[in-house]
N, C-alpha and C positions, 0 to 999 in steps of 0.2 A: 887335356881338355878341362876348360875351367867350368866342372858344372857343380849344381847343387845337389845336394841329398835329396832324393826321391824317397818318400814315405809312400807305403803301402799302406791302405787304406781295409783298418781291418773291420770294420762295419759294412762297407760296399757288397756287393750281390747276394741278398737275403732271400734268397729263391724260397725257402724251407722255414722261413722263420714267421712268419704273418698267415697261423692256421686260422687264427681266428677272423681274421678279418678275410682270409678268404672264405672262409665257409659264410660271413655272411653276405660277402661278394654273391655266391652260389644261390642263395635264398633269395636276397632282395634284387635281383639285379637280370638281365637278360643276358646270350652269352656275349653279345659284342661287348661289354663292360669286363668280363672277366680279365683281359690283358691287366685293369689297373692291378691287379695282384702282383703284376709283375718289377710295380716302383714304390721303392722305399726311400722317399726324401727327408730330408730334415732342412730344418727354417733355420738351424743356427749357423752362425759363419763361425769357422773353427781360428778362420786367419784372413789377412787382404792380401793383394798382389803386391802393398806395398812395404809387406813386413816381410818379404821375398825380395826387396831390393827389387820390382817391376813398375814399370810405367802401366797404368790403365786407365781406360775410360767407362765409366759404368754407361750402359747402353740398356735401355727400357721401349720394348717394342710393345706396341698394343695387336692384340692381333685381331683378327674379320669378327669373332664371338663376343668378344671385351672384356677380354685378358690379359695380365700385363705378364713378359716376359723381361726379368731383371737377371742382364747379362753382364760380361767385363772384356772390355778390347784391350788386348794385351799390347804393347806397341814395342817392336823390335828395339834393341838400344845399336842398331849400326845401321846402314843403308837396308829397306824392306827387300827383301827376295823373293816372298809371295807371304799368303794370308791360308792358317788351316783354321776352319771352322771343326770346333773340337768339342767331339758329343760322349759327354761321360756314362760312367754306370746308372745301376740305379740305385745304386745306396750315396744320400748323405747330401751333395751337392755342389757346385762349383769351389768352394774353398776348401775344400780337401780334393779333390779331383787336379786341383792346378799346380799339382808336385808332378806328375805326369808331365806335364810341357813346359815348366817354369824353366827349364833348360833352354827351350827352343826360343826366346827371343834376343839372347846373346849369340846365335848364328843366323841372324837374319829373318826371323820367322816374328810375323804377328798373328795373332793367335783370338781369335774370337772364341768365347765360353758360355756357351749358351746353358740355362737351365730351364729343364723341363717344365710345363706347368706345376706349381707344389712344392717347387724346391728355389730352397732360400729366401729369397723375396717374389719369385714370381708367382704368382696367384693361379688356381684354379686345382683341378685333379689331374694326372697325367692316364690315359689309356694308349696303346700303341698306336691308333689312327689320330689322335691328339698330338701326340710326341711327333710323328710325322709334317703333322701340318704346322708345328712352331720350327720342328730343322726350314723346312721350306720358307719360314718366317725372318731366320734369321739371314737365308741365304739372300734372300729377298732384298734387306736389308746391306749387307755387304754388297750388292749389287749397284748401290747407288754411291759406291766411293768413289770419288772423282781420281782416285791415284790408282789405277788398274794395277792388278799384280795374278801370277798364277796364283788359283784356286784350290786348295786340297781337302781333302774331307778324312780326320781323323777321328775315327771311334773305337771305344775300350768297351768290354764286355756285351751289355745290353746296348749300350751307344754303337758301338760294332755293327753290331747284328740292324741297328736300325737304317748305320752309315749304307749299309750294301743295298738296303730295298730303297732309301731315298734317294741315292747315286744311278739305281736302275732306271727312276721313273719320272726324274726333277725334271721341270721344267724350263726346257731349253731357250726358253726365253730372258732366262737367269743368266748371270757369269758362270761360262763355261768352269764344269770341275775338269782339273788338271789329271788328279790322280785320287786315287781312295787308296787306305790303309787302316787295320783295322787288327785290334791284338782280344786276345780271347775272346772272340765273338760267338755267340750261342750260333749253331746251322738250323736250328726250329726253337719256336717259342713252347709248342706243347712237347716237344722230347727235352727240353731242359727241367719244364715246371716236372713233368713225369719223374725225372731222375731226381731232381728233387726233393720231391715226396719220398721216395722211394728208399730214403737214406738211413729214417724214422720209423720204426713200429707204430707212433704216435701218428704219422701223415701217411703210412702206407695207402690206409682205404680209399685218402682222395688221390691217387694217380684215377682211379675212373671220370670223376667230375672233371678232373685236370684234361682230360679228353676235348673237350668242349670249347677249350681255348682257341680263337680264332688262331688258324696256320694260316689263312694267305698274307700272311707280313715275314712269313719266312723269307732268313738270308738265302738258304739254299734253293729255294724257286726263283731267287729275284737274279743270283749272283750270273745265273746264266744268260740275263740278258742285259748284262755289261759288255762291250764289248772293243771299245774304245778307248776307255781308260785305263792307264794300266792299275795295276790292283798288288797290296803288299798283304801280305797274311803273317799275320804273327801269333803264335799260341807254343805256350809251355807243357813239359811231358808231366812237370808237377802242378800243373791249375787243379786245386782241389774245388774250385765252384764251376766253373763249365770246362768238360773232360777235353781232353786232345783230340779226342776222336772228332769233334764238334769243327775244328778244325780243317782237321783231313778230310771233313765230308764238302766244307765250302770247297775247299784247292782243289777235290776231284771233278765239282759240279765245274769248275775253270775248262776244263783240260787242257792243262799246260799256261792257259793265259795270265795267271796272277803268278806271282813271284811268293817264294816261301821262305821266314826267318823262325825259325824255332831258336825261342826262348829259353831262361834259366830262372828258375825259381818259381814262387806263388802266383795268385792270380794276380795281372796287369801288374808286375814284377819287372817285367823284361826290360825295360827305359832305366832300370836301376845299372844296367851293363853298357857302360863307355863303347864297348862295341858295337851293343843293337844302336846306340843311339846312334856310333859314325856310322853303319848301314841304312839306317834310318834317312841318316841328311844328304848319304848319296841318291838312296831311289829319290827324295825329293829333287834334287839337281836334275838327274835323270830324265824325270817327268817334266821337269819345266824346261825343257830344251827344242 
């Protein structure tokens, strides 16, 4: 397999590291805003698609508030076989995040890369009811391609965990998703900040405040009312940012309905394995059948 080196991205999920700005989260803010604690972007581009050897097209969505969302349509180099709309961590931004799928569009995959409000070029603050409403932004947007292809929805860590609640509740008057896949995905947004904290003498005290963080965006309330699509779960026994168990709690809330790949290595690691990835591009065949 002719792929590229996948770089692990060692800034990505800062769950534990932004005390200060959450505690002023805490202070000036009500709890629907606490979520933004949970995304750490950065505005620099580390690299392009094109220094990867990739086709793209920069894509800038305005969204209903007047926001601009600055994305990259990754464009397959052989005949397209479907389109995955691919929703990253929270650390850093779409050009470190695009060694994850820079693989997939030498086997037929184009690949949209959406950034959250905040990161990179696109404008605004991200909170998880924000984040929600640009996934649906961009789906929106793919919706109007005139060359129909299956649908898939890939997300890594926090993008995971977002993939599963906006696959349960998207709006079906969008391009049908095909399939959802999604590799160390957090199963609750307040049992991850919690363990987070919890890591630190220094952050121990706020796992209390950390309480207050909106749950109903959890993956594990939403995962259960998927039930159509099929579903890929991938999580490593060494994720040292969101545990395994995080994992095992989405595939239990399935029962039996998602399909399971345990990984090897760090966090969103697993795509670095010639193997997950041939598993990877069969559930996609799979699902588009």
């Amino acid at each position: 397999m002719n792929q590229k080196r996948l770089i692990q991205q060692n800034s990505i999920p800062r769950f534990f590291k932004v005390v200060i700005v959450f505690s002023i989260v805490l202070i000036m803010s009500g709890c629907s805003s606490l979520s933004a604690f949970l995304f750490y972007p950065s505005k620099h581009y580390y690299q392009s698609p094109e220094q990867l050897g990739l086709n793209a097209e920069r894509v800038n969505i305005t969204t209903k508030d007047g926001e601009i969302l600055a994305n990259w349509f990754v464009k397959s180099s052989i005949e397209s076989k479907g389109v995955i709309l691919f929703l990253h961590g929270n650390g850093e931004n779409i050009s470190t995040h695009i060694n994850s799928v820079a693989w997939l569009p030498q086997h037929g995959y184009d690949v949209f890369l959406l950034d959250y409000r905040g990161y990179g070029r696109s404008t605004g603050v991200s909170t998880l009811p924000s984040a929600l409403s640009d996934i649906e932004d961009a789906h929106r947007w793919l919706s109007t391609l005139q060359d129909k292809r299956p649908l898939f929805v890939f997300g890594q860590s926090l993008g995971g965990g977002l993939a599963v609640t906006y696959t349960a509740n998207y709006n079906h008057e969008l391009e049908k998703i095909e399939a959802l896949i999604t590799e160390s995905a957090p199963a609750s947004w307040p049992q991850i900040a919690r363990e987070a904290m919890s890591k630190s003498w220094i952050t121990w005290l706020l796992q209390i405040p950390v309480l207050l963080m909106p749950g109903q965006y959890d993956a594990e309330d939403h995962i259960v009312e998927i039930s159509s699509v099929p579903i890929l779960l991938m999580h490593s026994k060494q994720d040292p940012v969101v545990g395994y168990h995080h994992g095992q709690q989405l595939f239990e809330k399935t029962q039996g309905h998602a399909q399971w790949l345990e990984t090897q290595g760090g966090h969103i690691a697993g795509l670095n394995d010639p193997a997950i990835q041939t598993a990877f591009l069969k559930f996609l065949e799979l699902s588009s059948n």
